[in-house]
N, C-alpha and C positions, 0 to 999 in steps of 0.2 A: 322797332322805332316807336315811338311817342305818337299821340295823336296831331304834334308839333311839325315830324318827320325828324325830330332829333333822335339822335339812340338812348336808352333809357337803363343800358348794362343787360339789359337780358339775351337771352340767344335767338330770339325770335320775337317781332313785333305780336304776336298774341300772347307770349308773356309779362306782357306790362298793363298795368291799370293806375289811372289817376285817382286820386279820392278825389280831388275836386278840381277845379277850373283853372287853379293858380299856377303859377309857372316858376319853378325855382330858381333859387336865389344863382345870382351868374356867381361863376365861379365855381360853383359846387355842385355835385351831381349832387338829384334827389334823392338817391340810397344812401346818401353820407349822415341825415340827418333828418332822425327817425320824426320830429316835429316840425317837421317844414311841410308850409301848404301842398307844394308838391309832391311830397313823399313817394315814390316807388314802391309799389310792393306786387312783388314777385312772387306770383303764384304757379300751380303745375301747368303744361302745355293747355292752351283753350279747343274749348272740343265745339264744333259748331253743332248747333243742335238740330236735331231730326224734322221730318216733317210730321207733325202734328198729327196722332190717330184720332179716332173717336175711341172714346174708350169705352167699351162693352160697359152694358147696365143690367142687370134683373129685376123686375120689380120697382124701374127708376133710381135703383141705388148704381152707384159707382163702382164697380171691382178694385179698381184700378186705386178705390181710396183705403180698398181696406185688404189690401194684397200688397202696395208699392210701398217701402218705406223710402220716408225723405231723407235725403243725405242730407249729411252734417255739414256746416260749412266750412270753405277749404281753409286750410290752416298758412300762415306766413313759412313760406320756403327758408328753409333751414338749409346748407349744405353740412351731407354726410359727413363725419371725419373720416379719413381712410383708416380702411382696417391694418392695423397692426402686422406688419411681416411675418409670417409662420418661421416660428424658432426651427434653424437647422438642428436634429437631433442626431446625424451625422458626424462621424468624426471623419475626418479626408481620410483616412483609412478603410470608410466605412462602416465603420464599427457604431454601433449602436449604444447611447449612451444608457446604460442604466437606473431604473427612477427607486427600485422595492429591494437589490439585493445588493448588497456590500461583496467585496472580494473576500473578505473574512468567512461572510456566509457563508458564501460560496463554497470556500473551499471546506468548511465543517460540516458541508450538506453533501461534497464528495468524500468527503474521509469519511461520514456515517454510512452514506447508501456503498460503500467500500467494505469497511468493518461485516452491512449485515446480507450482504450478496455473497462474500467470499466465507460466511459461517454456515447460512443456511442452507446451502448448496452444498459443499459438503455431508453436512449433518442430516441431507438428506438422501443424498445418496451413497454414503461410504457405509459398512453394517460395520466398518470397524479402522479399529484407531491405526496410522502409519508405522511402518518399522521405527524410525528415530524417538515417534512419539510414546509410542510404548519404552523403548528404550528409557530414556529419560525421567518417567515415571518408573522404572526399577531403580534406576539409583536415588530420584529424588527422597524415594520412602525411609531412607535410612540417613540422610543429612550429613553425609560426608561432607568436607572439604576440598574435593576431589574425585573423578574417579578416571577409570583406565582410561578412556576416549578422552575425555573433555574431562576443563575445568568446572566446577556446581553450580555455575548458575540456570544454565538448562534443566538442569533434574532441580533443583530449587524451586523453580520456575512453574515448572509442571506439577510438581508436590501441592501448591499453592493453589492451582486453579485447580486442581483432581474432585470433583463431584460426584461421587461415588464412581459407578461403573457407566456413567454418561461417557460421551463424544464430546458434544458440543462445547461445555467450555475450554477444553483443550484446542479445539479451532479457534473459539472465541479469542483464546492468550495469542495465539500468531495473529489472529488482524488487528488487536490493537497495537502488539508492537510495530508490524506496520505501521498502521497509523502515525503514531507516535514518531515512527521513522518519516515521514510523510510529512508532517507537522513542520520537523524541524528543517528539511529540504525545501519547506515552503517559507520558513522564515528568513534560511539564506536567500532562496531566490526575490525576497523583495527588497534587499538590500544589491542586487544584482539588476532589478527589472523592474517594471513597472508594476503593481499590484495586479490588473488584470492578466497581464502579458507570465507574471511569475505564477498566477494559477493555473495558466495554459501549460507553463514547464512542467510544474509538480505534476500535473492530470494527466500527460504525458508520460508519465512515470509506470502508468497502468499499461503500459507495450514492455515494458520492460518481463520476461515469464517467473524473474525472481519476486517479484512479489505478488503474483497471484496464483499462478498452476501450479508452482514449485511450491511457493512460501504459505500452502495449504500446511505443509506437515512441519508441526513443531519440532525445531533441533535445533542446537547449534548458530547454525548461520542465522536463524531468526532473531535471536537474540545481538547480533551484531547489529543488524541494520538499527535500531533506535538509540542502542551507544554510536556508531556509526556517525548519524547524521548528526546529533546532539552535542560531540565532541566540535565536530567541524562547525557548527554554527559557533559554539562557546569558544573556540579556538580564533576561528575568521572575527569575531566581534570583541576580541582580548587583545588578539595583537595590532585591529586597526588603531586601538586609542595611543595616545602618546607613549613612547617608551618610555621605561621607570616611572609611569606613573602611581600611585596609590591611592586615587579613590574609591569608593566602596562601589559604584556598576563594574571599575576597572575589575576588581578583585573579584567580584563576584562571579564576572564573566569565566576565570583563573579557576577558583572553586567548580564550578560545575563541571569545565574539562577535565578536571581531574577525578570527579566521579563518575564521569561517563568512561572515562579511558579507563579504572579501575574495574567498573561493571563489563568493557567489553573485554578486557582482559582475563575475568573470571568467564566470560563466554566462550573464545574458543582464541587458541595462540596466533592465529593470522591477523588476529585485530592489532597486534604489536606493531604491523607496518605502518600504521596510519600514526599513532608518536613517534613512532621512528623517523618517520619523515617530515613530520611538523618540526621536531628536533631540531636536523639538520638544517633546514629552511630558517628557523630561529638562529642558528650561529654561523648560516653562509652568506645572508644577506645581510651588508651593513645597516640598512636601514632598519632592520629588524631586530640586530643584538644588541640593542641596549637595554630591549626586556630583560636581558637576565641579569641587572642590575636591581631591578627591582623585585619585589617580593612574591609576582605573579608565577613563574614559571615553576619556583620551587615550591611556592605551595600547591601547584598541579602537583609536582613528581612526592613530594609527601604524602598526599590523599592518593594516589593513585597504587603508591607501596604500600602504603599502612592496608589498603584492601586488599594488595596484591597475597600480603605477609603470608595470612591462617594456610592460603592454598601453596607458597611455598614453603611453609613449613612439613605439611601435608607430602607432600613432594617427595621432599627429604628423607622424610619417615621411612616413605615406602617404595623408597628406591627409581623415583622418577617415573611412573609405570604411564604419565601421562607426556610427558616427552620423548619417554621412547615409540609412544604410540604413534606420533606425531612424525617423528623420524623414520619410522617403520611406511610412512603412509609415504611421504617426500621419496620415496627409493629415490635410486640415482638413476638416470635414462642414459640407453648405448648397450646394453646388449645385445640389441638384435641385429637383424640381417643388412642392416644400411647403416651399420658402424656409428662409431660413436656421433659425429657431426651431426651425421644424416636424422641418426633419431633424435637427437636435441631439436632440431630444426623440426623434425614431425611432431614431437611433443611441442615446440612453441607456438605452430601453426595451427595446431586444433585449440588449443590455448586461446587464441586468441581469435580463431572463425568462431568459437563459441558465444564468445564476449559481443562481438560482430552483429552476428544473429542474435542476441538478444538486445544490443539496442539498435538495431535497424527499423522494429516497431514506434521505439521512441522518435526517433529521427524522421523519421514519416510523417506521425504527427504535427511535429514543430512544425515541417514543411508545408505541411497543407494549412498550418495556423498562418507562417507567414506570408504563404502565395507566392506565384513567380511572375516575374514579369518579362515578356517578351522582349521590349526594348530596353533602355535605357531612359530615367525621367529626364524628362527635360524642364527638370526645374531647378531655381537658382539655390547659388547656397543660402539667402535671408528665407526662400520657400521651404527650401528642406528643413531649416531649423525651424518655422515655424509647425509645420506639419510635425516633426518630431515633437515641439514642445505639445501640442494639441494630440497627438497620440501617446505621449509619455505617461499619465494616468486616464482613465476612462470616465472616472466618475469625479474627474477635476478638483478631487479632494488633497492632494498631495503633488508636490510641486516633482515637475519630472529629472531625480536623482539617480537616474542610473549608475550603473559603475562600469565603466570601460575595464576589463580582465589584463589589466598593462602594469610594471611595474611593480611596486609592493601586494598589492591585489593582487596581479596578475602569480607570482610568488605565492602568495596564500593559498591561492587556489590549484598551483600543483603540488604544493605540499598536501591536498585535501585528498586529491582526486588522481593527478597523476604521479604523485611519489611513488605509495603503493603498487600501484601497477609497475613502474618501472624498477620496483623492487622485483618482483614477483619475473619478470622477465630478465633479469640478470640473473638471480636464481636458478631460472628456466637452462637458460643459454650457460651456466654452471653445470647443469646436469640433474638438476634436482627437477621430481616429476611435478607439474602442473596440474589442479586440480580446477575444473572450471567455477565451483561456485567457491574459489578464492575471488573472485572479482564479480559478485554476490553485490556488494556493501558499492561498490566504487559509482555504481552509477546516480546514486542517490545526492553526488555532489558534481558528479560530472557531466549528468542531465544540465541543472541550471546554468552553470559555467559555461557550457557549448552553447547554452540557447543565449547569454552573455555575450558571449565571443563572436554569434555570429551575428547580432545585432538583432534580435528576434522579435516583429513587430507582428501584433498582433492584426491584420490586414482582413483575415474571415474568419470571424467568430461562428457566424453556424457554418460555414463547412466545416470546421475544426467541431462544432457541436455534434454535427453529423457521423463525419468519421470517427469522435469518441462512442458513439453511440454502436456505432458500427461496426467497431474490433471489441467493446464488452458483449456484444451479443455472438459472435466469434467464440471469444474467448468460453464463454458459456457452453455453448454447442461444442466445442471444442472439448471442453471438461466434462459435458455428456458422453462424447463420444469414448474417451477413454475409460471412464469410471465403466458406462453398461457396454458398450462394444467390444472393449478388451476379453474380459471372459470370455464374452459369447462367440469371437474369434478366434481365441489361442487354444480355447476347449481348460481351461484351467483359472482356478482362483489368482486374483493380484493380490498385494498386503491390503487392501482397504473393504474388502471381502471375504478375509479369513477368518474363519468361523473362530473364532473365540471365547465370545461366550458359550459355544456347545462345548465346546474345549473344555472350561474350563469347569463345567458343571458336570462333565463325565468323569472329571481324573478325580474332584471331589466328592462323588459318590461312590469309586475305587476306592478312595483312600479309607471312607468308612465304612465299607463292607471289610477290606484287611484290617485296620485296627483296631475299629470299631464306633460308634458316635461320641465316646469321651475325649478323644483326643483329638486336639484341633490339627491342620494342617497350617504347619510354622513356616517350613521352606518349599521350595522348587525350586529343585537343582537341573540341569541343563542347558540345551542350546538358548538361547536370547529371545528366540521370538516367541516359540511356544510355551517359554517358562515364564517371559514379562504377559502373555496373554492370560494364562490363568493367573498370574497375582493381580492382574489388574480388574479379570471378572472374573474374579471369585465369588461366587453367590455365599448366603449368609452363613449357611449351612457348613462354609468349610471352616467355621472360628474367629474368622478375621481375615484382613491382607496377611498373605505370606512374605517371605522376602524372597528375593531371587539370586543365587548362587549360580552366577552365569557362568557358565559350563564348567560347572565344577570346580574353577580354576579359582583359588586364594587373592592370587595374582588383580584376579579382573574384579572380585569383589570380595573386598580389604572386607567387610564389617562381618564376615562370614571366615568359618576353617571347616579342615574335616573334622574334627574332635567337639563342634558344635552342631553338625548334620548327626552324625552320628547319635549324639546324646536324647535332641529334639527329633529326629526321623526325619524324611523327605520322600518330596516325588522328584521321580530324574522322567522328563520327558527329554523325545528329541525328533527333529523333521525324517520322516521315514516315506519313502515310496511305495506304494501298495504292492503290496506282498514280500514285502523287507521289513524285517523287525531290526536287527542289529545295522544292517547296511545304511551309514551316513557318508554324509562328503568327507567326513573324519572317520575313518573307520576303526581307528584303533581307540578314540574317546570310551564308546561303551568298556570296551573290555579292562580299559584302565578306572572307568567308573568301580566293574565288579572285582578289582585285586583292591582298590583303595578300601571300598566296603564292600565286604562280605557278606553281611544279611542281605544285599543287594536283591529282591525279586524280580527278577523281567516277565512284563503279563503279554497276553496277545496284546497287537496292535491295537491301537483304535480308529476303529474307521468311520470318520464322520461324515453322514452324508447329508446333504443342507441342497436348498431350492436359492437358487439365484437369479433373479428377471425370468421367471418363468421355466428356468433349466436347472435340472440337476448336477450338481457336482460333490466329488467325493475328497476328502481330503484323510490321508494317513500320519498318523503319527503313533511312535516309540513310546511308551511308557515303563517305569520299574515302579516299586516302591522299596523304599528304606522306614522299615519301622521303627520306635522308638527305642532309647536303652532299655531292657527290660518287659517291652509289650508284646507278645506273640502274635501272629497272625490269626486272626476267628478263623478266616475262612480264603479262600480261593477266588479273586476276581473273576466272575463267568467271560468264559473265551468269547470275544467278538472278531474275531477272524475270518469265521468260516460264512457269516451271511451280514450283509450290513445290513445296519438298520434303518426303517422308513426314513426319506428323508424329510428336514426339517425348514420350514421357511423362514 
């Protein structure tokens, strides 16, 4: 109160002071009107003052004058303004909104530390390249159009990235097609999902062991996954725009599909299921056949034959040797002991616990992304939708478009993902043999779609961070265990520890101690593995790369006869057991090697012995030579039979 007993606004009669005597104007508090006699002013709570010390002196001076500072005088009370609400950086999910990293980033910061985990790790523990890879690098060297297994863009593939008698960039080619497969699984999925939510899918995709422990070794099916995904994205984003349309993204979307389906076509013939069944999808759904009214579909199926042509012409030539491979590989299932039914039904059941088991990792994932919940929300539908809208993007940059998998969608996406498959299973339950990494490619579309389907919300980002964190370091250990454990438990070399380069440096100093240092070494004829491992480490000394006349057979490599071995000379290796020189899984191969040629020499074995993690191991192989038209033998390759030699680290 006032010195009056009126109240003066303050909260306590010691926060009020009069400047002077006057008494304000009636009607009007004194606060109201900062020149009025009366004025108000409100200062901090009044402090009643102490009782009075003496204040210590020395000397008659005062401490107290020249120790105390005087305070300032008090300032007119201001009220604070309140502080500002702290921004929720929660999303009702949870989920943490991010300020430094785009989903973009993001996901080229896992597709890179992807590419150089799954190169280095290898490259540092394999002392040599996989069967398929080697492989492929024997047909690549010669630029067929073809060869007996597969169509050429594997050996193409491999020719391409070959850096001398290195490793690594041949790892290197399988993770960026990954990648690249990866890429384009993540560009569907954000046409499906929310950007953070579709990078959870794709990263997801690391449970899957086709693309990591498997999709180590360059072949074939590696080459599928990045036509694969690339097709179904170009495909999914060609047939949503209007049918018969003809603008230029329209067509361009048209274009691409058809170079993808043409490249995965030149990869390996299973990839035909996934046109096949966009196909039928384009002419069973009415909403969908009016594309082929317009210009789009046939300019897919032009570009995709015009690439398919060289390798069916190829084909042709030589008598189909790569569809009969293929039909040779399908046998039919039902002869054994649980009759025909029975074995169809055991062939479709491992078929498909394989498929099972390999995405059960993926499915994990999702689940721990999405969380579960005990009860049931109990929130209204205007709640749900806005929580959906507020979780639809993360970083509120893009309005939340998902796609419900219903309908025409719904259609596109089992042409992508479950056509194929229910190709591959009709086939099955036909009788034809199922092979598991035929459904390799399928989940590269049928990841995003499932996590579409089942309305996939990103709900725990770091436990989803956590448990990715926690099956790549798995998956690691995992691939320790088998690269160094394997050996040192079966007591025997895998393919990614077969001495090859000793290989391939023994048979070329055989070869010129018999014919002598003029004459290069051109061919190596025999079995696959140990004839693509000397042409691939050949050291310099043998002339050049060889070529590889895989087992002898015309058949299996078109760019080779016997009237060109003959003329040029060769080495015949072949995998032999220690203390077996002639004895192979084929046992009559050699002996039809020595009636086809006749200078034929068979030398002692070679027995190579190498240091593996600390342990010794021995590996035997068959050797001959064939010298050239015209060239005698100098001398006699010294027998390594009877004591091996020190072994090699």
């Amino acid at each position: 109160m006032d010195r009056r007993g009126a109240p003066c606004g303050a909260a306590s009669p010691m926060q009020c002071t009069w400047r002077d005597a006057g008494a304000p104007p009636a009607g009007r508090r004194g606060g109201d009107n900062p020149h009025a006699p009366g004025r108000v002013e409100v200062r901090g709570p009044r402090r009643f003052p102490r009782a009075r010390r003496r204040p210590a002196s020395v000397a008659g001076l005062r401490l107290s004058a020249l120790t105390t500072r005087r305070r300032p005088p008090p300032r007119p009370f201001s009220p604070m303004p309140a502080a500002p609400a702290r921004p929720n950086t929660m999303r009702p999910d949870r989920t943490p909104r991010p300020h430094a990293l785009s989903p973009a980033a993001a996901f080229g910061l896992f597709a890179l530390l992807h590419v150089l985990l799954w190169t280095i790790l290898p490259s540092l523990l394999a002392a040599n390249l996989p069967l398929d890879t080697i492989e492929a690098l024997s047909w690549g060297r010669e630029w067929q159009a073809g060869y007996y297994k597969h169509p050429p863009a594997s050996g193409w593939l491999a020719e391409l990235f070959r850096w001398g008698s290195l490793d690594w960039p041949l790892f290197l080619l399988s993770q960026l097609a990954i990648a690249a497969a990866f890429w384009a699984a993540w560009e569907l999925a954000r046409d499906l999902l929310p950007p953070w939510t579709a990078l959870v899918a794709v990263m997801a995709l690391e449970g899957v062991n086709y693309y990591n422990l498997t999709g180590l070794e360059f072949n074939a099916n590696v080459v599928q996954y990045p036509c694969w995904a690339i097709a179904s994205l170009a495909f999914w984003r060609a047939a949503r725009r209007a049918p018969g349309g003809g603008d230029a993204a329209g067509l361009g979307w048209w274009v691409l599909l058809g170079v993808a389906c043409g490249l995965g076509a030149l990869g390996k013939y299973s990839f035909l299921t996934l046109p096949v069944s966009m196909a039928v999808v384009l002419i069973a759904v009415p909403s969908l056949r009016g594309h082929w009214r317009g210009a789009g579909p046939w300019l897919t199926l032009a570009i995709s034959l015009a690439m398919f042509a060289p390798h069916l012409a190829w084909a042709h030539a030589n008598d189909y040797p790569t569809l009969r491979y293929a039909v040779g590989r399908a046998q039919a299932v039902g002869g054994g002991s649980g009759g025909v039914v029975g074995d169809r039904l055991r062939d479709l059941a491992a078929f498909l616990g394989a498929q099972a088991g390999s995405v059960a990792p993926l499915a994990l994932l999702l689940w721990i992304a999405h969380g579960w919940r005990r009860r049931a929300d109990a929130t209204s539908p205007a709640q749900a939708h806005a929580a959906a809208a507020a979780t639809a993007d993360i970083d509120g940059t893009r309005a939340p478009g998902t796609v419900a998998p219903r309908g025409r969608d719904g259609w596109l996406l089992l042409a992508m993902g479950g056509g194929p498959l229910l190709i591959y299973l009709v086939a099955g339950a036909a009788g034809v043999h199922l092979h598991d990494m035929w459904g390799s490619p399928l989940f590269l579309v049928i990841g995003p779609a499932l996590a579409a389907a089942l309305g996939l919300r990103l709900r725990h980002p770091r436990r989803f961070a956590w448990a990715f964190a926690i099956w790549m370091l798995v998956l690691v250990l995992l691939y320790g265990l088998i690269a160094i454990g394997g050996p040192l438990s079966r007591g025997r070399l895998s393919r990614i520890h077969y001495p090859g380069r000793e290989l391939a440096v023994d048979v070329a100093q055989g070869w010129h101690r018999a014919v002598g240092r003029e004459a290069p070494l051109r061919i190596v004829a025999g079995h696959a593995w140990p004839a693509g491992n000397v042409a691939q480490y050949a050291p310099p000394q043998a002339g050049g790369r060889p070529s590889v006349y895989i087992d002898a057979d015309p058949g299996r490599a078109a760019w080779l006869d016997d009237a060109a071995v003959r003329a040029q000379g060769a080495v015949f290796v072949w995998e032999a057991a220690s203390g077996q020189v002639l004895e192979t899984p084929d046992a009559a191969a050699p002996a039809d090697w020595r009636a086809r040629f006749p200078g034929l020499q068979v030398q002692p074995p070679l027995r190579l012995a190498v240091r593996r993690f600390g342990r010794p191991f021995e590996v035997t192989v068959g050797w001959a030579i064939l010298p050239p038209a015209g060239v005698a033998p100098t001398a006699a390759s010294p027998s390594r039979g009877s004591a091996a030699p020190p072994a090699r680290d």
